[in-house]
C-alpha positions in Angstrom: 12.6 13.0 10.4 11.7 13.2 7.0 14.6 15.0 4.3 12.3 17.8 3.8 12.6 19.1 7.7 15.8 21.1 8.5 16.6 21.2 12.2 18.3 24.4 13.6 19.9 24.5 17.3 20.7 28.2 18.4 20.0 29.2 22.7 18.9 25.9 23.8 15.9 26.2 21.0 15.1 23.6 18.3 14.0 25.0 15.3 11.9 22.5 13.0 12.4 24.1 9.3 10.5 23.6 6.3 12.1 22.7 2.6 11.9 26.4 1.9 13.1 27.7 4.8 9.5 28.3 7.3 10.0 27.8 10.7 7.1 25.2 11.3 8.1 24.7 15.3 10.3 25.2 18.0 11.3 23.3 21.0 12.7 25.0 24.1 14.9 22.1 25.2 15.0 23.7 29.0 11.1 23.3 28.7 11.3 19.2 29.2 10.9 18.1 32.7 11.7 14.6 33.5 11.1 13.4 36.6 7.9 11.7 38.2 6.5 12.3 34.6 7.7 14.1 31.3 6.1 16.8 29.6 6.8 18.2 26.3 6.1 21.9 25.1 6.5 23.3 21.1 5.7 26.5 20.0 3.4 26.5 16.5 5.1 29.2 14.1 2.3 30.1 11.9 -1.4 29.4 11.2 -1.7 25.4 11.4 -4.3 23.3 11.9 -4.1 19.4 13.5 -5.3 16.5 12.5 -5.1 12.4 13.1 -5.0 11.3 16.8 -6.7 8.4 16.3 -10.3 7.2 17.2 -12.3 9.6 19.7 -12.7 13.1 20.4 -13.2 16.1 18.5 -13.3 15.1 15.2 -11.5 17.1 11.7 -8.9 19.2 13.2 -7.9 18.8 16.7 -6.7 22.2 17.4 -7.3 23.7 20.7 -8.5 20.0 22.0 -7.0 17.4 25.1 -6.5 14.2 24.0 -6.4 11.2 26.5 -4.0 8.6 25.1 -5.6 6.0 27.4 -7.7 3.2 24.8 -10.3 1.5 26.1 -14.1 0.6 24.0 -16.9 -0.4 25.7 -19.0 -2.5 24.9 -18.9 -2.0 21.1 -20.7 1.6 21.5 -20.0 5.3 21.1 -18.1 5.0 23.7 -15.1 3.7 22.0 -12.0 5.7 22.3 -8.9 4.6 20.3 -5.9 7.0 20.5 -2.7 7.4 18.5 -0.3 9.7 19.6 0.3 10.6 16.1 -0.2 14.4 15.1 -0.4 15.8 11.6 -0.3 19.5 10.6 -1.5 21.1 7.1 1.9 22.9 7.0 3.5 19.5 6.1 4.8 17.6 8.8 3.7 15.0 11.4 4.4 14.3 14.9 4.6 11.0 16.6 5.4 10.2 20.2 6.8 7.1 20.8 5.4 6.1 24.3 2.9 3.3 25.4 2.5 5.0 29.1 -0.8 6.7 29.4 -0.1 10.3 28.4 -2.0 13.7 27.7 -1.7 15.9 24.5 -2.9 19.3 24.4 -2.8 21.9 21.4 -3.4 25.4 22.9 -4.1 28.6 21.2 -3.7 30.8 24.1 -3.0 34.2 24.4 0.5 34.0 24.1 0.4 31.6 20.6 -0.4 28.2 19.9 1.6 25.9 21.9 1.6 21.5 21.9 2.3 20.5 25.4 2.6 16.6 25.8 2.6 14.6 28.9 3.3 11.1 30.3 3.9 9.3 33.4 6.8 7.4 31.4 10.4 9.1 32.8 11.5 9.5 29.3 10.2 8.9 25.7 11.3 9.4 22.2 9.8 12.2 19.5 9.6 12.4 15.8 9.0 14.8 12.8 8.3 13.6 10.2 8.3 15.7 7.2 7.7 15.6 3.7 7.0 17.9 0.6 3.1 17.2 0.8 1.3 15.0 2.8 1.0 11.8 1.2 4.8 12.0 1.6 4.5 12.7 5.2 2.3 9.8 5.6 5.0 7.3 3.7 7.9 8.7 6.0 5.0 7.8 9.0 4.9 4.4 7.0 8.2 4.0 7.4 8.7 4.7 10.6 5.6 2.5 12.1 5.4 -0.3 9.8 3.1 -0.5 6.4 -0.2 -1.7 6.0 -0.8 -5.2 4.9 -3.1 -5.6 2.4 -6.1 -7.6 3.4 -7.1 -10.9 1.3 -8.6 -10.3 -2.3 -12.4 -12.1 -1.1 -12.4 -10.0 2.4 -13.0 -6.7 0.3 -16.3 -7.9 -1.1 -19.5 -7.9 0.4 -19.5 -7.6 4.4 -22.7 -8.0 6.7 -23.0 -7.1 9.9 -23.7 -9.2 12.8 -25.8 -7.5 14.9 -29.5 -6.9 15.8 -30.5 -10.9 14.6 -33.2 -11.9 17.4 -33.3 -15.7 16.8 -31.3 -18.5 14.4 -34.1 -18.6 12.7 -33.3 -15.0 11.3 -30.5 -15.9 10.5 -30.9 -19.5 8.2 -33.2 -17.4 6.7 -30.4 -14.7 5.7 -28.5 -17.9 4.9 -30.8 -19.1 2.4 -31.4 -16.1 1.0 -27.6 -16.1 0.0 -28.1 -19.9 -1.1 -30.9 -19.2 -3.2 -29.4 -16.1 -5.2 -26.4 -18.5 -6.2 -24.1 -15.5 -4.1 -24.0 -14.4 -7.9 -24.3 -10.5 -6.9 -21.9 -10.8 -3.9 -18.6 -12.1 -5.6 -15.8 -12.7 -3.1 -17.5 -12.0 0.0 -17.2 -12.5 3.5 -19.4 -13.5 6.4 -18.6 -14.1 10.0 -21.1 -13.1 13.2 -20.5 -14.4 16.8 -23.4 -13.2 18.9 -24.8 -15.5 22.1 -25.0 -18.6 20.7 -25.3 -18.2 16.9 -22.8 -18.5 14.5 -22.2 -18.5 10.9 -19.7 -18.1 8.7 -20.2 -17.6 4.6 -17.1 -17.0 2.5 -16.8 -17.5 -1.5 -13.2 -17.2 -2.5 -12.3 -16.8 -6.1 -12.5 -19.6 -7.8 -14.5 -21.6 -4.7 -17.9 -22.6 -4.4 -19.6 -20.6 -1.8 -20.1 -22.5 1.9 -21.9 -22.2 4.9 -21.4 -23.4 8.0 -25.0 -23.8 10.7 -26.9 -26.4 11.8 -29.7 -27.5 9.1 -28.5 -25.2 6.2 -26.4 -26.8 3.3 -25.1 -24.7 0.1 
């Protein structure tokens, strides 16, 4: 939990408190069940709206949506569904559930409020809020927490092309000598790599390096 969050315990109740006092959520601790599964239930003080959750799903805010935390992508398509049980209000603050079981996460606005109910088959699972005083801050205390991103190789940022919808190798020598011929001048630093049947291909011109190719009958 990130120094801007206060945390206030009165009646079995955790209160989640902003820097300047706001009461963000609340967690009635008697509202955990742990037993063939866990669930989770937080009251959402306030007007809020959700974000993050990973790949899949309703997309832009995820209020008043059920999200599966089960990943799975088929076959490349649109089908792909990446979750991450990591949830991110407006009011400043993120919440992460640290749990690898498949789970459900469901942000209600009911009649009676808005309400975050979370459950798992795990038996138990550890929570965290994370907050911060805006929310680049909130996503460094989330950085801290899950590890930071490492930074990919200078050439990998250049040029990418995709490797799908080539029909023969013939297509693509031709793409490959169409790379050869303009000297890879216009595509500094770029990076090439397709794996599809049996065709393969892979272009790279780090700095300093003379571009190369690697298929049969083409030579750069």
């Amino acid at each position: 939990m990130g120094a801007q969050l206060a945390v206030e315990v009165a009646d079995g109740v955790l209160s989640f408190r902003s820097a300047d006092g706001g009461t963000l959520l609340r967690f009635a601790i008697d509202s955990a069940h742990m037993h063939a599964e866990t669930g989770l239930r937080f009251e959402v003080v306030g007007e809020q709206h959700f974000y993050g959750l990973g790949e899949g799903g309703q997309q832009f805010d995820r209020l008043g949506i059920t999200r599966r935390f089960w990943n799975f992508q088929a076959n490349r398509g649109q089908g792909a569904d990446i979750a991450i049980p990591l949830l991110v209000s407006q009011a400043g603050y993120a919440l992460f559930f640290d749990n690898s079981a498949a789970a459900h996460l469901e942000t209600a606005d009911v009649y009676d409020g808005t309400w975050i109910e979370y459950k798992t088959a795990a038996a138990s699972l550890d929570f965290y809020v994370i907050g911060g005083r805006d929310l680049r801050a909130v996503f460094a205390g989330v950085a801290d927490l899950l590890g930071h991103a490492t930074m990919p190789p200078r050439w990998a940022l250049g040029y990418m092309q995709s490797s799908r919808h080539f029909d023969s190798p013939d297509e693509v020598r031709e793409l490959a000598r169409s790379f050869r011929d303009k000297g890879c001048a216009q595509l500094p630093r770029q990076g090439y790599s397709m794996r599809r049947a049996d065709l393969s291909l892979d272009l790279r011109r780090r700095q300093g390096d003379e571009p190369w190719c690697r298929l049969p009958g083409i030579r750069t």
